[in-house]
C-alpha positions as YAML, in Angstrom:
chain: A
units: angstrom
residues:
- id: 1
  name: UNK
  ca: [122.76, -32.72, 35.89]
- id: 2
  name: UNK
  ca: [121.21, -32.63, 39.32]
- id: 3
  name: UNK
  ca: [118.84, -30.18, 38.12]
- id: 4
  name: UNK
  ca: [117.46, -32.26, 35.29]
- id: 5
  name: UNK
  ca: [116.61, -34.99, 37.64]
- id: 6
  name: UNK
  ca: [114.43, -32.36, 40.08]
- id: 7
  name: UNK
  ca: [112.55, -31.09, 36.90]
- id: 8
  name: UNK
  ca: [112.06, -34.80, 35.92]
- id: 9
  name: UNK
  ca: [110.58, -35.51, 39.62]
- id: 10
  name: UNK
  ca: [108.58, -31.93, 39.64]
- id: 11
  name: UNK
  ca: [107.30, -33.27, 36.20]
- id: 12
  name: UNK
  ca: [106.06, -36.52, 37.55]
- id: 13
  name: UNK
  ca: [104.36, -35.07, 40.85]
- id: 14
  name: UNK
  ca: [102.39, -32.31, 38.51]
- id: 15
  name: UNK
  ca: [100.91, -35.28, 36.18]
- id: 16
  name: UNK
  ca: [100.26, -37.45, 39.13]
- id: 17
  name: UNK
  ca: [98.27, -34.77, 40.45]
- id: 18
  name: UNK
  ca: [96.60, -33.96, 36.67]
- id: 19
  name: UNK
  ca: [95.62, -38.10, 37.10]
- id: 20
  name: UNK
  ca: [94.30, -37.48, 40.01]
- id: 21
  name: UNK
  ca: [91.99, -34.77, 39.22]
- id: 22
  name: UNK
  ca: [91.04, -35.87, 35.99]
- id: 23
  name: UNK
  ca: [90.14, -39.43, 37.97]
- id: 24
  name: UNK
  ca: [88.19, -37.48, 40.44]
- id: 25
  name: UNK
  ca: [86.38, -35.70, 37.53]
- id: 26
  name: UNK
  ca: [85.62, -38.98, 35.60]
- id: 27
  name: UNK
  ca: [83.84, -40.16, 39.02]
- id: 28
  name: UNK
  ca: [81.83, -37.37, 39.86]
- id: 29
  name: UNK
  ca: [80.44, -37.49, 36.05]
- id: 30
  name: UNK
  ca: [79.98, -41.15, 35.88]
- id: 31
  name: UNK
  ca: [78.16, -40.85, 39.10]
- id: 32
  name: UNK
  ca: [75.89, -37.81, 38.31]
- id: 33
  name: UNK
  ca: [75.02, -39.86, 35.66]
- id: 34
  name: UNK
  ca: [73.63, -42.47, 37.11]
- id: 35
  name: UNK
  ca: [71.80, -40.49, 39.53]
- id: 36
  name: UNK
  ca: [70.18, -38.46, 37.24]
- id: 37
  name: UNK
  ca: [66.39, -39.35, 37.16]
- id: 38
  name: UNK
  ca: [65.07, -41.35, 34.29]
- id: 39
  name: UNK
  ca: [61.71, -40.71, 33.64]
- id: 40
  name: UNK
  ca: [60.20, -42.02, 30.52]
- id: 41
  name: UNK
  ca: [57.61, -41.43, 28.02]
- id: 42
  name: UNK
  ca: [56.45, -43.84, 26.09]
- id: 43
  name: UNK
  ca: [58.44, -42.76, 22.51]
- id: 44
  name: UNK
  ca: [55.11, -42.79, 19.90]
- id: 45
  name: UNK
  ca: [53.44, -39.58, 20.23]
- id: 46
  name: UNK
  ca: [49.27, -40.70, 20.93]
- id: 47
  name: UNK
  ca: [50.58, -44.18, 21.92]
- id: 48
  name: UNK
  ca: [49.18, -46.19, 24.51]
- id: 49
  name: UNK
  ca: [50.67, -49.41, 25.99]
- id: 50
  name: UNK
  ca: [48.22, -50.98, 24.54]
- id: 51
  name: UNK
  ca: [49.96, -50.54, 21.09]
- id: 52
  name: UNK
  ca: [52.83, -53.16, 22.00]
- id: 53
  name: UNK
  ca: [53.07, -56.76, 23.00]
- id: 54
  name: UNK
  ca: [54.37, -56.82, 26.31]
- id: 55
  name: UNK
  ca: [55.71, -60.09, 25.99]
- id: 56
  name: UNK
  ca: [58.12, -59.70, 23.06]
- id: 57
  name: UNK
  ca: [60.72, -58.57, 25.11]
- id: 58
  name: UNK
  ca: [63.62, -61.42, 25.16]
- id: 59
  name: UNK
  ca: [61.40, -63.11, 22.70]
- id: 60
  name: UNK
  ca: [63.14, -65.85, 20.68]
- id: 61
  name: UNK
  ca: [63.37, -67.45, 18.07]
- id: 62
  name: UNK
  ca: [63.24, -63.74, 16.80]
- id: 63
  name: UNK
  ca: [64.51, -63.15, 12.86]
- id: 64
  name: UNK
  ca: [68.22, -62.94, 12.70]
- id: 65
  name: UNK
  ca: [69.09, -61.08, 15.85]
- id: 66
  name: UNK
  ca: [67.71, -64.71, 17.54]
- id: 67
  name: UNK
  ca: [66.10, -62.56, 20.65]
- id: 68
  name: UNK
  ca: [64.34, -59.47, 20.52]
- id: 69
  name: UNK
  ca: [65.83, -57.00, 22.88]
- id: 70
  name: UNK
  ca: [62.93, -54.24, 22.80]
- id: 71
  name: UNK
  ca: [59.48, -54.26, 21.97]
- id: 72
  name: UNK
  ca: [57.26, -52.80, 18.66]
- id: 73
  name: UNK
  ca: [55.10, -49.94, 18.87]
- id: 74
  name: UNK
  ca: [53.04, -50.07, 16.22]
- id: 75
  name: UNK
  ca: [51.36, -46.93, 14.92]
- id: 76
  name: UNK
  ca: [50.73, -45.24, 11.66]
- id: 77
  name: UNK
  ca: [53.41, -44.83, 9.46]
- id: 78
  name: UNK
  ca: [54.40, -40.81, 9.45]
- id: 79
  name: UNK
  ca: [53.39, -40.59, 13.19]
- id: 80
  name: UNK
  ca: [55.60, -38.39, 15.41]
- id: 81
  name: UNK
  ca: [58.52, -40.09, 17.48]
- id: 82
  name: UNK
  ca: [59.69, -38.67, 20.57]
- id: 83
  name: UNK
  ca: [62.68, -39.22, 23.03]
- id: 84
  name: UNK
  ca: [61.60, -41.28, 25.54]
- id: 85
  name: UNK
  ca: [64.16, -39.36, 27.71]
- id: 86
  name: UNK
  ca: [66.37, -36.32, 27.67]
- id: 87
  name: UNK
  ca: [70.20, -37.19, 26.30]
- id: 88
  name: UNK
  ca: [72.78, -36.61, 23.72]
- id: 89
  name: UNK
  ca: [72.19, -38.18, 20.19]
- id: 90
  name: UNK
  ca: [75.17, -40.23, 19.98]
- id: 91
  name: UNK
  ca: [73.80, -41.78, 16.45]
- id: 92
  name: UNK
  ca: [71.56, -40.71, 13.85]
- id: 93
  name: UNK
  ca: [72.09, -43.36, 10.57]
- id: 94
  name: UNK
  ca: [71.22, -46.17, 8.55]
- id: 95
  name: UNK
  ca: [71.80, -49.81, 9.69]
- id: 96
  name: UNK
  ca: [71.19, -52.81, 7.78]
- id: 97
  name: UNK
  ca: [68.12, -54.47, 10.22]
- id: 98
  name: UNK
  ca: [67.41, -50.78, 12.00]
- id: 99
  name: UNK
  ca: [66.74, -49.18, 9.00]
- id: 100
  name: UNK
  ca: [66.86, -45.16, 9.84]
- id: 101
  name: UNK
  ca: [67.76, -45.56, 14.09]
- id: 102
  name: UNK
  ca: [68.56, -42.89, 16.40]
- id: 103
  name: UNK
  ca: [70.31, -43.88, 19.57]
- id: 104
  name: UNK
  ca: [70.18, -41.35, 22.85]
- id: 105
  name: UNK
  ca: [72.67, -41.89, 25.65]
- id: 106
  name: UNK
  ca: [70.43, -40.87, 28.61]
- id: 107
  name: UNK
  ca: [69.99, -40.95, 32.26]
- id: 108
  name: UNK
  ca: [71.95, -43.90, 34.57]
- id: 109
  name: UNK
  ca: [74.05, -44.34, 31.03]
- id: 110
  name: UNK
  ca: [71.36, -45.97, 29.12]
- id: 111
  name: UNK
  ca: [71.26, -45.73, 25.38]
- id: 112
  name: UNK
  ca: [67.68, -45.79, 24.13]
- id: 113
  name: UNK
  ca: [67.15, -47.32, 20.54]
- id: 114
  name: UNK
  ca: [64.98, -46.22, 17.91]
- id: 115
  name: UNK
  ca: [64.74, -47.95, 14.76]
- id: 116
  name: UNK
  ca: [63.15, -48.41, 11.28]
- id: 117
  name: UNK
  ca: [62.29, -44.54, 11.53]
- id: 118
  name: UNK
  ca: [60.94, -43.28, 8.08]
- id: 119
  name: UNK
  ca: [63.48, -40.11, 8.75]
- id: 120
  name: UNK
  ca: [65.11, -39.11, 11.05]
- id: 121
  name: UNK
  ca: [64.77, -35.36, 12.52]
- id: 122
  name: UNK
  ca: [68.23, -35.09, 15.24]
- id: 123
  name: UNK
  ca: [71.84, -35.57, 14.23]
- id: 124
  name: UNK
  ca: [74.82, -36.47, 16.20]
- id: 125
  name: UNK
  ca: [75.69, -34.37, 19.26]
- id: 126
  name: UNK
  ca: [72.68, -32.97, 19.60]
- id: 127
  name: UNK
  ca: [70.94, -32.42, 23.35]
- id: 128
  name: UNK
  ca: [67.35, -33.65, 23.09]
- id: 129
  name: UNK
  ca: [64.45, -32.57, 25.93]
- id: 130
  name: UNK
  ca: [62.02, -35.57, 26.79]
- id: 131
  name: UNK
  ca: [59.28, -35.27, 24.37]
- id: 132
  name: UNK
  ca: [61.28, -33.81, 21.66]
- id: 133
  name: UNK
  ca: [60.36, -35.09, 18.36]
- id: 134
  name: UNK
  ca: [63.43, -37.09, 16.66]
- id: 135
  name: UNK
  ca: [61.33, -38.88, 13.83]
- id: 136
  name: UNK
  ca: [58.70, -40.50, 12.70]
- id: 137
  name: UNK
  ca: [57.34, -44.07, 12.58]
- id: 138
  name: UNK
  ca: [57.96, -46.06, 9.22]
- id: 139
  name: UNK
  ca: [59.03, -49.67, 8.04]
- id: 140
  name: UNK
  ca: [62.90, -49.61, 7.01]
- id: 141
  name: UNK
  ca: [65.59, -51.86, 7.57]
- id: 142
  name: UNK
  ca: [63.81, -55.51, 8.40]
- id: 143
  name: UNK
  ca: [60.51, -53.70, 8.88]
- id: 144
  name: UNK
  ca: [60.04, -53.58, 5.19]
- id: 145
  name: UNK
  ca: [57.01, -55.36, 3.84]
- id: 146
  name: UNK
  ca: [56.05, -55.01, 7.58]
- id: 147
  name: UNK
  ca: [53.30, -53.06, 9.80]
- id: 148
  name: UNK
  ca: [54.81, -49.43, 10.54]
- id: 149
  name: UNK
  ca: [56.39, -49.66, 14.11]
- id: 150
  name: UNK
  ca: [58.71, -48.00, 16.20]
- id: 151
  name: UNK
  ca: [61.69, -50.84, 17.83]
- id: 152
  name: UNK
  ca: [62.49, -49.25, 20.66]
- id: 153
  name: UNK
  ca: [65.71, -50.99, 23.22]
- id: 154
  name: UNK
  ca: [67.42, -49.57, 26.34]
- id: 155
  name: UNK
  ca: [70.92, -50.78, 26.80]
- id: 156
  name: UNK
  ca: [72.75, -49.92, 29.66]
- id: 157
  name: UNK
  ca: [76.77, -48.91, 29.72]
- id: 158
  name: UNK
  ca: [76.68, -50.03, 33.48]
- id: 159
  name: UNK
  ca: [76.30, -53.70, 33.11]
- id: 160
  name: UNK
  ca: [74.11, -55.29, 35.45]
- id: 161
  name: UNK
  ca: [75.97, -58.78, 36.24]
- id: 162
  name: UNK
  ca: [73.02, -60.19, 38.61]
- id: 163
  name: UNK
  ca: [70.80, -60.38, 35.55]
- id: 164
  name: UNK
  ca: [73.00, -62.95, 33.91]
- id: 165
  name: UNK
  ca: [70.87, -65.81, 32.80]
- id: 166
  name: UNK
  ca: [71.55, -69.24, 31.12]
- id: 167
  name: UNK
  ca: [68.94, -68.51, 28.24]
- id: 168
  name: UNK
  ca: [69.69, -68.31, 24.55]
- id: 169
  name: UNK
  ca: [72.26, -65.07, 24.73]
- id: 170
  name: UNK
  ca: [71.56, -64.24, 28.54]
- id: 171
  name: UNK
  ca: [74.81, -62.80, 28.76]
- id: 172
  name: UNK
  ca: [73.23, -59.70, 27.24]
- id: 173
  name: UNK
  ca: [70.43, -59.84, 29.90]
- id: 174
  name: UNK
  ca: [73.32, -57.68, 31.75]
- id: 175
  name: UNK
  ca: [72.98, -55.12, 29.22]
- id: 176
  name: UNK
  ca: [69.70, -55.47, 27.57]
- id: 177
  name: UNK
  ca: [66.62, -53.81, 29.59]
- id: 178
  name: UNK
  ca: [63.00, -54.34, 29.51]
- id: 179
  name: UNK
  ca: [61.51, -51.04, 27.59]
- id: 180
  name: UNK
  ca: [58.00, -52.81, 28.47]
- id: 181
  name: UNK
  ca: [58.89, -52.20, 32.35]
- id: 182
  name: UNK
  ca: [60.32, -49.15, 31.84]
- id: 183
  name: UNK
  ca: [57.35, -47.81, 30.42]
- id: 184
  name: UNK
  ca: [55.08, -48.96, 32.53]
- id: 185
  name: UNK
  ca: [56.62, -47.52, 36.07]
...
C-alpha cells in the first residue's frame, strides 16, 4: 500500500511539472505573438487610400450590424485581393452579411476580415505571405445590388480595455480596430 501512495505523489509532481512547461510554452507563444511586427498593405491590389471613406469606421446607424467595424474598398469587381498581413487562414466560407469572407489570424493576435469576396482563393490552415492573393473583389452577402468592394475589419484577441467607450456598442471598441489607421501608418 505504501507504494501506491509514492507512485500517486511521483504522478502528481511529473504533471505539475508538464503544467508548468506547457504554461511556460503558452507564454512565450502568446508573447511572440504580439511582438511580431505588423506591417500592412492595404488588401486591394492597385488600391489607393483614396478608394475608401476614412470616416466609415464606427459609423452608425450602419444596416443591421448598427456600426460598421471596417471600412469599404471599392474597386472593380474581379480585382485581386491580398492579405494585408502574413497569418494562418483560420476561415475561408460563406456568411449570411459577409458573403464569401476570409479571416487571417495575424501579427499581435489580430484577425483581419475580408468579406463579400466573389471567391475565395485560401482555405483553412493555410500560411499566407503579405501580398498573397486570397480573392478577389465582388458584391456577396449584403453587398448584393451594391458597388463591388472589399469590407475589410481587424479584431484583436488581446482586448484593449482603455478603448472602452459609452457609444452605441463601445464595448467592442476593445476589440474592434481602425483598418483606416492601420493603413495609413
Amino acid at each position: 500500500m505504501h507504494n501506491v501512495g509514492f507512485t500517486l505523489q511521483a504522478m502528481k509532481k511529473t504533471w505539475r511539472r508538464r503544467l508548468r512547461k506547457m504554461a511556460i510554452v503558452i507564454a512565450c507563444v502568446v508573447v511572440a505573438g504580439l511582438l511580431w511586427p505588423s506591417r500592412q498593405l492595404i488588401p486591394v491590389k492597385g488600391a489607393s487610400t483614396a478608394d475608401w471613406n476614412h470616416d466609415t469606421f464606427w459609423h452608425h446607424p450602419w444596416g443591421r450590424s448598427g456600426v460598421h467595424k471596417g471600412i469599404d474598398i471599392f474597386a472593380s469587381e474581379g480585382t485581386p485581393v491580398i492579405a494585408s498581413t502574413g497569418g494562418v487562414v483560420v476561415y475561408s466560407g460563406t456568411l449570411a452579411q459577409g458573403g464569401n469572407a476570409v479571416v487571417i489570424l495575424g501579427p499581435k493576435w489580430r484577425f483581419h476580415y475580408y468579406a463579400h469576396l466573389a471567391s475565395r482563393g485560401v482555405r483553412v490552415g493555410v500560411t499566407v505571405g503579405r501580398g498573397d492573393e486570397i480573392g478577389v473583389v465582388g458584391t456577396t452577402g449584403n453587398a448584393a445590388g451594391k458597388p463591388p468592394h472589399l469590407h475589410y475589419s481587424i479584431a484583436t484577441a488581446v482586448p484593449y480595455p482603455w478603448r472602452l467607450t459609452r457609444q452605441r456598442q463601445g464595448w467592442k471598441k476593445m476589440i474592434y480596430l481602425s483598418p483606416d489607421k492601420a493603413l495609413r501608418s
